[in-house]
Residue, then its C-alpha position, 0 to 999 in steps of 0.5 A: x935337050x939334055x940335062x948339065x950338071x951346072x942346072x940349079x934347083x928349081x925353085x919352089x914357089x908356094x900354090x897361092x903365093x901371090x893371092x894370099x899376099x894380095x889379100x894380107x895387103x888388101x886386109x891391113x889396108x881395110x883394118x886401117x880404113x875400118x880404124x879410121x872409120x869406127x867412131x863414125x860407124x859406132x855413133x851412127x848405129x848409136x844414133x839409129x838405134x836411139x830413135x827406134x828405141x824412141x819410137x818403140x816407146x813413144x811413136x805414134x800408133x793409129x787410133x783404134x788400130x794395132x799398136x803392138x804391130x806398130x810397136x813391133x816395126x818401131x822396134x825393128x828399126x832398133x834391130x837392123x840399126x845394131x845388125x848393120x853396125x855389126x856388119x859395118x865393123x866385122x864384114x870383109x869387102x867382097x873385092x878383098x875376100x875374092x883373092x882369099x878365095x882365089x888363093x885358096x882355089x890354087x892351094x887346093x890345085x896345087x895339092x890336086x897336082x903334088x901326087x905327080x911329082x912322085x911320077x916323075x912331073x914338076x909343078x911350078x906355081x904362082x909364076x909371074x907372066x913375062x911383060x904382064x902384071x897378070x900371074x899364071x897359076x900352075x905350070x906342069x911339067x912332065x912326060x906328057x909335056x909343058x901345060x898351064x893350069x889356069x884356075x877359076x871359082x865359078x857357080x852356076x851354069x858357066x855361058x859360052x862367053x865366060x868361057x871362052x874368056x877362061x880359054x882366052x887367058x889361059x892361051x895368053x899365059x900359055x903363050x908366054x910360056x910358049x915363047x920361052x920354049x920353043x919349039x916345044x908346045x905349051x898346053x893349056x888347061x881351064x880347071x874349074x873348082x866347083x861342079x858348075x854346069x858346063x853344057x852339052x859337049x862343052x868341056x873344050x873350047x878352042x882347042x883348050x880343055x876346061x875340067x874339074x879338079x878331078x879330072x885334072x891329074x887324071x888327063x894330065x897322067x894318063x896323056x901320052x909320054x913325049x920327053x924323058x926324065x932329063x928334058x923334063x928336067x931340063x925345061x922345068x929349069x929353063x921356065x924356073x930361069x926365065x918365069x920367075x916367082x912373084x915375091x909378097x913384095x910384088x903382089x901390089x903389082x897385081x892385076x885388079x881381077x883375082x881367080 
């Protein structure tokens, strides 16, 4: 492998891309929904909150017992009416924050990943898997060789079967890009945002290495050389030809599940 002068630049793409346009897209959808659904929100808000303010005034109260605690509760229906209108107006669905999230975990890899281009590695991010609506987070590329960093927001105790769901993604992305560079391996890498509990003895399942975001540039730099400047170069540009950047145009064709 050797460098040609007729090698283009590689294009950068930026960590995130494709979550942060899914989640533009899915917002302006949520606006116009919340838009269209306002007026009803409001008045059935209105409408709780009437009656509790009704019954906080005039509801009946047992004789000879407590009427300030019937009060109180009477009242709270007026309370929980206005807290869940708020709510209803203002509250980002779940399933549309997840890809905010998510495009923010790549953002911050991709900067846990940007001190090793000064050593002389390339970092492709946000790259569209071949024959898949799926994308793959991070490509490395450098003297240690080609690896994949799929990355994952997870809490608690991370079980042996989610697990072993990461490494079953992460080996499908680095097979696809195994295919455009064989015969040279592609590594995978799990890269877990939070401190989560991995379990004894864990932190590599099926060949593949699941780290944090700190011990990521750590393995990755201190991995035993195996290319030169010029077949880093060369592959990088050979992945950047044939796994190319998923543009804001295509992030509808993502797929249903974010990182």
């Amino acid at each position: 492998m050797t460098s040609t002068g007729s090698e283009r630049p590689t294009q950068r793409r930026a960590a995130g891309g494709s979550a942060r346009a899914e989640y533009a897209r899915r917002r302006a959808r949520d606006s116009e929904l919340l838009r269209q659904a306002r007026p009803t929100i409001v008045a059935t808000g209105l409408a709780a909150a009437a009656v509790g303010l009704v019954l906080t005034a005039f509801g009946p109260t047992p004789t000879g017992g407590p009427e300030l605690i019937y009060r109180i509760a009477y009242f709270s229906i007026v309370v929980a009416a206005c807290a869940a209108t708020a709510t209803a107006l203002i509250a980002i669905p779940a399933s549309t924050d997840a890809w905010r999230i998510g495009a923010e975990g790549e953002e911050w890899i991709g900067e846990v990943l940007r001190p090793l281009e000064s050593q002389g590695f390339v970092i492709l991010h946000d790259r569209s898997m071949p024959r898949s609506r799926a994308n793959i987070d991070h490509i490395v590329v450098g003297p240690p060789g080609v690896f994949v960093v799929e990355t994952k927001h997870y809490t608690g105790k991370l079980s042996e079967r989610r697990k072993r769901d990461f490494v079953a993604q992460a080996k499908r992305e680095a097979a696809a890009v195994a295919i455009v560079m064989s015969p040279v391996p592609v590594t995978p890498f799990v890269c877990i945002l939070e401190e989560v509990d991995l379990g004894w003895f864990t932190q590599e399942v099926d060949g593949v290495r699941i780290v944090w975001p700190h011990q990521l540039a750590t393995e990755l730099r201190h991995a035993p050389i195996r290319l030169t400047s010029d077949q880093v170069h060369w592959l990088a540009d050979r992945i950047d030809r044939s796994i190319l950047g998923r543009s804001a145009s295509d992030s509808s064709s993502l797929a249903s599940r974010p990182s």
